[in-house]
C-alpha positions in Angstrom: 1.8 29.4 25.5 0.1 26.6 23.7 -2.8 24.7 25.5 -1.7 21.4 27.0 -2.8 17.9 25.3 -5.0 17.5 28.4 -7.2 20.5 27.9 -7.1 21.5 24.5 -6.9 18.9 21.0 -5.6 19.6 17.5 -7.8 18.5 15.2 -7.6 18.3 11.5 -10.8 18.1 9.0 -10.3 16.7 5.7 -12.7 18.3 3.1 -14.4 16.6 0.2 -13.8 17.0 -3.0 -15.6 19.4 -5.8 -18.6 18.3 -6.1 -19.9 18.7 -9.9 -22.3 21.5 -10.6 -25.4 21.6 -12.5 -25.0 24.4 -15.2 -26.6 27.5 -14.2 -29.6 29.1 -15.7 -27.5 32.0 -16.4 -24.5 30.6 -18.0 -24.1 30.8 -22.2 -25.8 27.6 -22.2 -28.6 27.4 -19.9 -29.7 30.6 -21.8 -30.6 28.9 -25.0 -33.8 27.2 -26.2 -33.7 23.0 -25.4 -35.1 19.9 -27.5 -34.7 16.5 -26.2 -32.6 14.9 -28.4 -32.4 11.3 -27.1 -34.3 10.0 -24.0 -35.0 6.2 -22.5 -38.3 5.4 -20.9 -36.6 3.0 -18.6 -33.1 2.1 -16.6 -31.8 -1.1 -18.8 -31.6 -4.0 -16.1 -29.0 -4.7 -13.7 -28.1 -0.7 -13.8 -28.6 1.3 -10.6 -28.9 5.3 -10.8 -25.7 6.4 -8.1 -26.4 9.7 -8.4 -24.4 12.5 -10.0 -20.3 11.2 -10.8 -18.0 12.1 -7.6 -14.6 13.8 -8.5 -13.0 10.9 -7.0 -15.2 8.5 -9.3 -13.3 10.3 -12.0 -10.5 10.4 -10.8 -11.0 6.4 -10.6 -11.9 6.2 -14.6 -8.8 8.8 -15.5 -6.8 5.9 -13.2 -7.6 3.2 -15.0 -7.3 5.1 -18.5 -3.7 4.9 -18.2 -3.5 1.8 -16.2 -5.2 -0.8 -18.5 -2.6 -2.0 -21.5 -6.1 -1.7 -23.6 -6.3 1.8 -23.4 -5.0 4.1 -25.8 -4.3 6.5 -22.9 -1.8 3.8 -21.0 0.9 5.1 -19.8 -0.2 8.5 -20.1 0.3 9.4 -16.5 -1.3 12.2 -15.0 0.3 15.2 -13.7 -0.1 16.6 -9.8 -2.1 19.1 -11.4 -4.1 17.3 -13.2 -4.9 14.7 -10.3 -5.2 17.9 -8.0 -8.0 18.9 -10.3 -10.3 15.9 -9.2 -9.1 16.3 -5.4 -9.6 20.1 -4.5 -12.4 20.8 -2.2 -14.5 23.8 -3.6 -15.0 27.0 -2.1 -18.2 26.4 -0.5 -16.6 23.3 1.4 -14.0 25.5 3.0 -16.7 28.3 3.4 -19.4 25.7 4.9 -16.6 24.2 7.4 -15.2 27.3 8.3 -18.9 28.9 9.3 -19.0 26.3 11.0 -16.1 26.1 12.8 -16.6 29.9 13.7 -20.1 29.3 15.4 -18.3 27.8 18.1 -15.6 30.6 18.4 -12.5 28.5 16.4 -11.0 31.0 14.2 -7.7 30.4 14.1 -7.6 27.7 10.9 -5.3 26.9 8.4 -5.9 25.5 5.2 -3.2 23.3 3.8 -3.3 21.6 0.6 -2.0 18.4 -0.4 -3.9 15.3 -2.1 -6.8 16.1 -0.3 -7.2 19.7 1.5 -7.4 19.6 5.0 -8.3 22.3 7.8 -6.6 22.5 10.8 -7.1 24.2 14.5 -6.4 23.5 18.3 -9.5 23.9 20.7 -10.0 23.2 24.0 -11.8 19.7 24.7 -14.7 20.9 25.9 -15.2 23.0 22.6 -14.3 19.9 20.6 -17.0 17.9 22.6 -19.4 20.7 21.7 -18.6 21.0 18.2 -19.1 17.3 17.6 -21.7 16.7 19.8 -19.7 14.1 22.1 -17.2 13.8 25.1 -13.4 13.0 24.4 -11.4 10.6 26.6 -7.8 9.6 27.7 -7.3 6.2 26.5 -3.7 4.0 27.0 -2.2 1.4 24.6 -1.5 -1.2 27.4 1.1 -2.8 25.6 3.3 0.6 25.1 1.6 2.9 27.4 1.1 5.2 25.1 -2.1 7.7 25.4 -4.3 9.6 23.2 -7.6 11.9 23.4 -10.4 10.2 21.1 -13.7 9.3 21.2 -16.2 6.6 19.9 -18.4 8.2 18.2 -18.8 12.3 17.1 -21.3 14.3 14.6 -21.3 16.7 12.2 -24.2 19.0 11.4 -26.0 17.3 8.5 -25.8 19.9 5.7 -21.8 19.8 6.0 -21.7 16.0 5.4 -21.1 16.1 1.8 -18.0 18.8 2.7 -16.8 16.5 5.3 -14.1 13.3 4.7 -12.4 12.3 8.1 -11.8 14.9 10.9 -9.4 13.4 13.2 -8.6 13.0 16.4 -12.0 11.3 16.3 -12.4 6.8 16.7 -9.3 6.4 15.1 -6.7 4.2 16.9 -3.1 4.0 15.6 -1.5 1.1 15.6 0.8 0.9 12.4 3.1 -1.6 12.6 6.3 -3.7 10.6 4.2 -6.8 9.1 5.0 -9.6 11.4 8.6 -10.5 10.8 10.3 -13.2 12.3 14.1 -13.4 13.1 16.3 -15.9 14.1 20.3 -16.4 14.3 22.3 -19.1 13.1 22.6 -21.8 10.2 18.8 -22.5 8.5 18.6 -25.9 7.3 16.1 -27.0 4.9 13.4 -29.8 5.0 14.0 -29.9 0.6 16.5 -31.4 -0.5 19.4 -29.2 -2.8 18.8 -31.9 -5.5 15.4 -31.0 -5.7 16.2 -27.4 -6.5 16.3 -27.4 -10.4 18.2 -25.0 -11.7 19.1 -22.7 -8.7 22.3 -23.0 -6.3 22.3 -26.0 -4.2 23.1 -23.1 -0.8 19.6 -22.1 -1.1 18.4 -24.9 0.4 19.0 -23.7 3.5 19.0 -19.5 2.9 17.2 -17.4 0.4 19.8 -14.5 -0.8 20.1 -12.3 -3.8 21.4 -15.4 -5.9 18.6 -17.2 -4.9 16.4 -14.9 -6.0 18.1 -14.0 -9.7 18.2 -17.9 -10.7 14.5 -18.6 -9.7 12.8 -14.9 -10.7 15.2 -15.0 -13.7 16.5 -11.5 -12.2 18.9 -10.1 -14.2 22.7 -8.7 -12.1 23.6 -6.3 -14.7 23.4 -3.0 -13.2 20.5 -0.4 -14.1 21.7 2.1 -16.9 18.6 5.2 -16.2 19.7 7.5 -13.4 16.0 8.9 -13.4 14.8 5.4 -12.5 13.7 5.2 -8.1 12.5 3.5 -5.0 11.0 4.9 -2.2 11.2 2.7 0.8 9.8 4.5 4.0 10.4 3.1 7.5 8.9 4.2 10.3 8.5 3.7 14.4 12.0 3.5 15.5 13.6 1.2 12.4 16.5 2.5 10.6 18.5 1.5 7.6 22.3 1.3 8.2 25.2 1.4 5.8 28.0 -0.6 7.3 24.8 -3.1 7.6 24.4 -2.7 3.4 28.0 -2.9 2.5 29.0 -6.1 4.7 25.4 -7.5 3.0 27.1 -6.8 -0.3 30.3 -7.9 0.3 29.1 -11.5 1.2 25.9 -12.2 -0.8 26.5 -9.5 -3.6 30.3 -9.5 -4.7 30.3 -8.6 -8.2 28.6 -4.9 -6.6 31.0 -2.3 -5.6 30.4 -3.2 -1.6 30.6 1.0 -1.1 27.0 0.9 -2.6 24.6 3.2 -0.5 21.6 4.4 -0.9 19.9 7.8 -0.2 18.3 9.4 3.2 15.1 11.5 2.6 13.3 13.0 6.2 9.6 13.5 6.8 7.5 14.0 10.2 11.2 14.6 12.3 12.6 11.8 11.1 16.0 10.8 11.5 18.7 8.3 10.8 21.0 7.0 13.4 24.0 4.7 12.7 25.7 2.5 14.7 25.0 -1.1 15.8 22.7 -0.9 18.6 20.6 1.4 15.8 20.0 -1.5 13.1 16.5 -2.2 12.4 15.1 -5.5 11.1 12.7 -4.1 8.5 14.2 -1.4 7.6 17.6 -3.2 6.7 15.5 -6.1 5.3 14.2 -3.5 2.6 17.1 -2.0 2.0 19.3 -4.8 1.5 16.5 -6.7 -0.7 16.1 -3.6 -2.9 19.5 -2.4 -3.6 20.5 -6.0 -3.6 18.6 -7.1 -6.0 17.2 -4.3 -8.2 21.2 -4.1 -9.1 22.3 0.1 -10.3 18.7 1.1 -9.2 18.8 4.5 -7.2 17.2 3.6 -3.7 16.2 6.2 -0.9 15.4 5.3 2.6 12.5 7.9 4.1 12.6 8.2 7.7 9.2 8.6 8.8 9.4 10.3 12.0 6.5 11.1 14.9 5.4 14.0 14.4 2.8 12.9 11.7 0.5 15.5 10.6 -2.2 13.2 9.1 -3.7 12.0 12.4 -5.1 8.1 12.3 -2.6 7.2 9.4 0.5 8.1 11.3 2.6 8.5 8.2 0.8 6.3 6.1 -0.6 9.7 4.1 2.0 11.7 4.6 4.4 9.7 3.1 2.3 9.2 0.1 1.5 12.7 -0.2 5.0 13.6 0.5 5.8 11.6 -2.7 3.0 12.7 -4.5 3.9 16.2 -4.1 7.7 15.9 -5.8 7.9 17.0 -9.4 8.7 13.6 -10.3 7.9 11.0 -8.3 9.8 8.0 -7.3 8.4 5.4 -10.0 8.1 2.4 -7.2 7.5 2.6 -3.4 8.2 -0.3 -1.5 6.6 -0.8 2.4 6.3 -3.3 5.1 3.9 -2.2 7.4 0.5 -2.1 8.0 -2.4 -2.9 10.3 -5.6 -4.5 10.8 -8.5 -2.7 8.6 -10.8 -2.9 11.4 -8.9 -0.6 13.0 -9.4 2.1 10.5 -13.0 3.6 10.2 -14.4 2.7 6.4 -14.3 6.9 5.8 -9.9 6.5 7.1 -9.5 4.0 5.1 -10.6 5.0 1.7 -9.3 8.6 2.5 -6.0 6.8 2.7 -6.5 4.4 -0.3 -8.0 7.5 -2.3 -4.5 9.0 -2.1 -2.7 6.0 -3.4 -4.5 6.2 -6.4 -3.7 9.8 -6.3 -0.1 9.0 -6.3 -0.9 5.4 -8.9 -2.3 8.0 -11.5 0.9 9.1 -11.1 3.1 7.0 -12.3 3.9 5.2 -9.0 4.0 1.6 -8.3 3.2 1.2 -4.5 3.9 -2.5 -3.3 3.2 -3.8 0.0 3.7 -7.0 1.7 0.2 -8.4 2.7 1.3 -9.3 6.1 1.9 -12.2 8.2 -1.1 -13.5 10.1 -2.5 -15.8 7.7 -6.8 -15.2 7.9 -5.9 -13.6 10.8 -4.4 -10.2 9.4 -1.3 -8.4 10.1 -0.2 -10.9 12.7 -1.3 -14.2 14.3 -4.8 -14.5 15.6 -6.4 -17.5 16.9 -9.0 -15.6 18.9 -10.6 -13.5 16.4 -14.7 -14.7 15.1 -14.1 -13.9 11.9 -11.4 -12.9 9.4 -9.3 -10.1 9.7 -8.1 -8.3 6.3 -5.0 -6.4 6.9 -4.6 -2.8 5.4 -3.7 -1.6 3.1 -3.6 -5.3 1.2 -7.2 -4.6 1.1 -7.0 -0.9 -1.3 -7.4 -2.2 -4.9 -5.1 0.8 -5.9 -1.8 -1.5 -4.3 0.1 -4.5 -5.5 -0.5 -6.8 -2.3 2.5 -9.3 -2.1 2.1 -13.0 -0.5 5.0 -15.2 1.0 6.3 -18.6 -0.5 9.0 -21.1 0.4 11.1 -23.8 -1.0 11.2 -24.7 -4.8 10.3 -26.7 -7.4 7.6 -26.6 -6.6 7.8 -23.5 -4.6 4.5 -23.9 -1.7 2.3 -21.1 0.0 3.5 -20.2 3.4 1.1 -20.7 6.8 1.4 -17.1 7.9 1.2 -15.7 4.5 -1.9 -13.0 5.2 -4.5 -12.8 2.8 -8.4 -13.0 1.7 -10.9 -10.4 1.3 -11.5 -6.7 1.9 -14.3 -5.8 4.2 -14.6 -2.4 3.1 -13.5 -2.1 -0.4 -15.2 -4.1 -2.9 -13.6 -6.5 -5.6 -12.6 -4.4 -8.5 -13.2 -5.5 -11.8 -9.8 -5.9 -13.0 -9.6 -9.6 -10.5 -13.0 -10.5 -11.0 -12.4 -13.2 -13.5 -9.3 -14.5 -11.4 -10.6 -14.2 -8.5 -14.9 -16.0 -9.0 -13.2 -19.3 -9.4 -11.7 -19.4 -6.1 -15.1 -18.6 -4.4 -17.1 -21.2 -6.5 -14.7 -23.9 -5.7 -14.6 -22.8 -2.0 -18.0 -23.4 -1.9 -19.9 -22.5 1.8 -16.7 -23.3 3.3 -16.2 -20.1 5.8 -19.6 -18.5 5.1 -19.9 -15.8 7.6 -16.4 -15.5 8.1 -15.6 -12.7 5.4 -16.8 -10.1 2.9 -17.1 -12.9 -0.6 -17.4 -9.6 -2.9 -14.8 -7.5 -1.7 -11.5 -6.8 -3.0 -9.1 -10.2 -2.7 -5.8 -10.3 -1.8 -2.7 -11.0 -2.5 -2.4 -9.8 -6.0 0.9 -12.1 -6.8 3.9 -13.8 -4.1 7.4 -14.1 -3.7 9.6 -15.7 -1.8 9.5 -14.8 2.0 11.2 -17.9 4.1 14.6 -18.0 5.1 15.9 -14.8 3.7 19.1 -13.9 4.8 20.0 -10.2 6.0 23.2 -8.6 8.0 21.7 -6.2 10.5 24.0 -5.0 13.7 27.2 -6.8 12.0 25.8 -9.8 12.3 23.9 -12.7 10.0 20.1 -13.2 10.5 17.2 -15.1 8.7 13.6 -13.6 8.0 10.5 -15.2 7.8 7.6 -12.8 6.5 6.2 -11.1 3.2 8.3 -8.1 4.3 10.5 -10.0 2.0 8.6 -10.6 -0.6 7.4 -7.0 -1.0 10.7 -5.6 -1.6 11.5 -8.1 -3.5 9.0 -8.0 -6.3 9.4 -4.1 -6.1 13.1 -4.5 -7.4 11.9 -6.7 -10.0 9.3 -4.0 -11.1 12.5 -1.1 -10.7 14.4 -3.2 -13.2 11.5 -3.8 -16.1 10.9 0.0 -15.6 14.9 0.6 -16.0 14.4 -1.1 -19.5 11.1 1.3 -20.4 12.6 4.1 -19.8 15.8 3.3 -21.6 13.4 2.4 -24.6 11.6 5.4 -24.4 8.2 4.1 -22.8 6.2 4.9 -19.7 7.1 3.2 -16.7 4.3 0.7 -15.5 2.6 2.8 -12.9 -0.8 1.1 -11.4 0.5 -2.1 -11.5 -3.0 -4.1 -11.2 -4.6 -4.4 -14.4 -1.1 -5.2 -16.1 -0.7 -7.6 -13.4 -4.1 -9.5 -14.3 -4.1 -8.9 -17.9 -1.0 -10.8 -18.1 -1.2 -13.3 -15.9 1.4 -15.7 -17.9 4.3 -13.6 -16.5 3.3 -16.1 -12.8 4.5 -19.2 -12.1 1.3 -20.5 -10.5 1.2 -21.6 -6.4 -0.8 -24.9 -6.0 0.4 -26.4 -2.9 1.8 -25.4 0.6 0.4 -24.5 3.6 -2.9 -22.9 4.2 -2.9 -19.4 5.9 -4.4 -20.5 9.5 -6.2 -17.6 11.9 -8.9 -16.7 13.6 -9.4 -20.7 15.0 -9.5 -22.0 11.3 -7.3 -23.7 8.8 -7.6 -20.9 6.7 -7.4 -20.9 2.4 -5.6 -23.2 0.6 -3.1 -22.3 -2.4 -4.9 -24.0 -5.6 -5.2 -23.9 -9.4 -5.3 -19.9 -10.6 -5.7 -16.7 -7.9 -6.0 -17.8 -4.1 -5.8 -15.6 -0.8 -2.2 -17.1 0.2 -0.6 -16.1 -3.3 -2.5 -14.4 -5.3 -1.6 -15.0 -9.3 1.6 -16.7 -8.0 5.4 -16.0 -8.2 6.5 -13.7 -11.5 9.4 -14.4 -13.7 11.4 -11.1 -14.9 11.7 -12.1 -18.7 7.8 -12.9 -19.1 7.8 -9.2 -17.2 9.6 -8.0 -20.2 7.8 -10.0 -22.5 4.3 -8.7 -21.4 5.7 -4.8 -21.6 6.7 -5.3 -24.8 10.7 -5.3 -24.5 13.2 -7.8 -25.7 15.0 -10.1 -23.3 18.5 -8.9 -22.0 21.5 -10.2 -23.9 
């Protein structure tokens, strides 16, 4: 009989990566007779010595070699192998750890290998307080009532902390969540006038639909020819996709699809899929809907995320990733509207989780989020907080973080449109140039109140206001960048539809093709600014901002900037 979850904890440690050697003395090399050949007296300025390079510093340059249009290797995507190369832990990791593990009588552990390799074991608590030198405790979620053994702080003998990533249960708390959604019933009207709306149907003055979407984005309807061509879109806690939801969606807002149009049912973690009305989800239909009604002949497949996650303090967020990473070929987009504060991942979580989505970027994989719906204030609305709140994963520079917008012509930043600047991740060079004339402009303004050289997001927006769904039979409207996600996803599904039929890579690591071509964005200046945390917030301006990033894109300057001909 297995130990109770009161007495005994499962625990999972995740290793660190192959360190690089030093060649031996014995090898073929370190045999034969040296000369300097080159040497420099002095570090040139502004250069730092780091140290030797990590695997996963590699694995970062190997990333961006076939992410940046510049490089001859673009496109080039990496292999699971070859990704696994920089990832493995060595040997003397899983030695060290298990030694270690065995001085206190734990040896029952498994290895298992995915991205990262990970031991696992179950141990009483007091062994677990003893092996990390502190005491466990029972602590509730008020709002759910849901429990879980952690603690505040733990150690690790000091000679295993270069072998050592995460090991979890530890000061992780989950709370993954949809991104702040709002629903409502009923007619929208629109403060714009329809006269105003150049160019796009005067009905979407009061509702954003598919048709919207294709006259502003310049979306083409003709169906997707390349059966090879996928998006993922995971849902998790509770929200499931339906099909009679899909089909009367299509039938009213997409009539020139066959309204049979389905989409595909992957499982992960005990995850199911119930259908029926009192089963509809908000999100989950939301994504659906907006990806197989838009990216039009695109193959789709909802993953049911269920709650039996096996990568602790991510609950799902890694093992869906890994669970995509680990296929032969990999869906070439993921799609997902949920996330959380980063506050409430430790630094050492959250880059173990943003390490495996560029794991799964050097792939091949676009992985689009919407950046939530709290304004300054992170995932959700904050007016208590003392200083910003960056929500996760908007924050990973290895994601395409999408804002919210409204209206048109001009189209305007939303208020709860989340965005501004990572506090654990710093800005990577690909935004640097976009994003340095924000801050100068911005001045002193909110000094204190956020990290100025880390990572800024949004990367780009879409529309996110009014966005009409069906979900339990009936007609709702959505307000929140879990539109706007799936939306740009299914505008990046149908660009890659065209590469592949040409012959080309698909566009992978979005990023650095998003910023080296930043004439494909119809740029935000005005709106509302993203209030939280007792402030105003940022203000949507001239080039990047932290409401819309590089601002809305347009599908035949997509095309354009991949090097493919308009449609006919």
């Amino acid at each position: 009989m297995g130990l109770s979850l009161l007495t005994a904890i499962s625990c999972l440690v995740s290793l660190g990566p192959l360190l690089l050697q030093n060649v031996h003395a014995n090898s073929p090399l370190g045999r034969r007779a040296m000369t300097v050949h080159e040497s420099r007296a002095e570090i040139p300025p502004h250069y730092a010595r780091e140290g030797p390079p990590t695997p996963i510093l590699l694995l970062t340059f190997a990333l961006y070699d076939v992410s940046v249009p510049a490089s001859p290797l673009y496109g080039k995507h990496l292999s699971q192998e070859e990704v696994k190369s920089y990832t493995s832990a060595s040997s003397e990791s899983v030695n060290a750890v298990t030694e270690w593990l065995a001085e206190f009588g734990v040896t029952d552990v498994q290895l298992e290998t995915a991205v990262h390799d990970y031991l696992t074991f179950s141990v009483p608590i007091s062994t677990a307080n003893d092996l990390l030198d502190t005491e466990f405790h029972s602590f509730v979620h008020i709002p759910t009532g849901k429990r879980a053994i952690r603690t505040t702080r733990y150690s690790i003998p000091t000679a295993l902390v270069s072998h050592i990533s995460v090991i979890h249960p530890g000061t992780s708390f989950d709370l993954a969540k949809p991104l702040g959604i709002t629903v409502s019933y009923g007619k929208r009207t629109s403060d714009v006038s329809a006269s105003e709306w150049s160019g796009v149907n005067a009905s979407c003055a009061d509702t954003i639909t598919p048709e919207c979407l294709q006259d502003l984005y310049d979306i083409p309807s003709t169906p997707a020819t390349q059966s090879t061509n996928r998006i993922a879109v995971p849902g998790m806690i509770g929200y499931y996709a339906q099909n009679a939801d899909l089909q009367a969606f299509l039938e009213r807002l997409r009539p020139d699809m066959p309204s049979n149009t389905t989409f595909g049912v992957e499982f992960i973690d005990g995850g199911i899929s119930p259908q029926g009305p009192g089963e509809a989800g908000y999100e989950a239909n939301l994504d659906i809907q907006y990806t197989v009604g838009v990216a039009t002949g695109v193959n789709v497949t909802f993953i049911s995320i269920g709650p039996n996650n096996t990568d602790g303090a991510a609950i799902g967020f890694l093992d869906i990733v890994e669970y995509l990473y680990n296929m032969t070929n990999p869906p070439q987009v993921m799609s997902m509207s949920y996330g959380y504060e980063e506050w409430w991942l430790t630094p050492a979580q959250a880059n173990q989780i943003c390490s495996v989505y560029m794991a799964l970027g050097a792939r091949g994989t676009s992985l689009i989020f919407g950046s939530g719906d709290g304004g300054v204030s992170g995932a959700e609305r904050n007016d208590t907080c003392t200083e910003f709140l960056p929500a996760f994963p908007g924050g990973c520079p290895y994601i395409t973080s999408v804002g919210g917008t409204f209206s048109f012509n001009p189209e305007l930043s939303t208020n709860f449109s989340s965005g501004g600047f990572s506090g654990y991740f710093a800005r990577p060079s690909y935004q640097e140039q976009a994003v340095a004339p924000f801050l100068e402009n911005l001045g002193d303004t909110y000094a204190g109140l956020f990290n100025s050289s880390g990572r800024g997001f949004p990367d780009i927006a879409a529309q996110a206001h009014n966005v009409e769904i069906v979900t339990g039979g009936e007609t709702v409207f959505i307000n929140g960048t879990s539109c706007s996600g799936p939306i740009f996803a299914s505008m990046v599904s149908l660009v890659n539809d065209r590469l592949i039929a040409a012959g080309k890579p698909v566009l992978g690591f979005l990023n650095p093709f998003l910023y080296n071509n930043t004439q494909i964005f119809t740029d935000i200046t005005a709106g509302l600014p993203n209030a939280g945390c007792g402030t105003g917030g940022f203000n949507a301006t001239v080039g990047w901002d932290p409401i819309t990033g590089l601002g809305t894109p347009n599908f035949k300057k997509m095309l354009a900037a991949a090097g493919l001909p308009a449609d006919d």
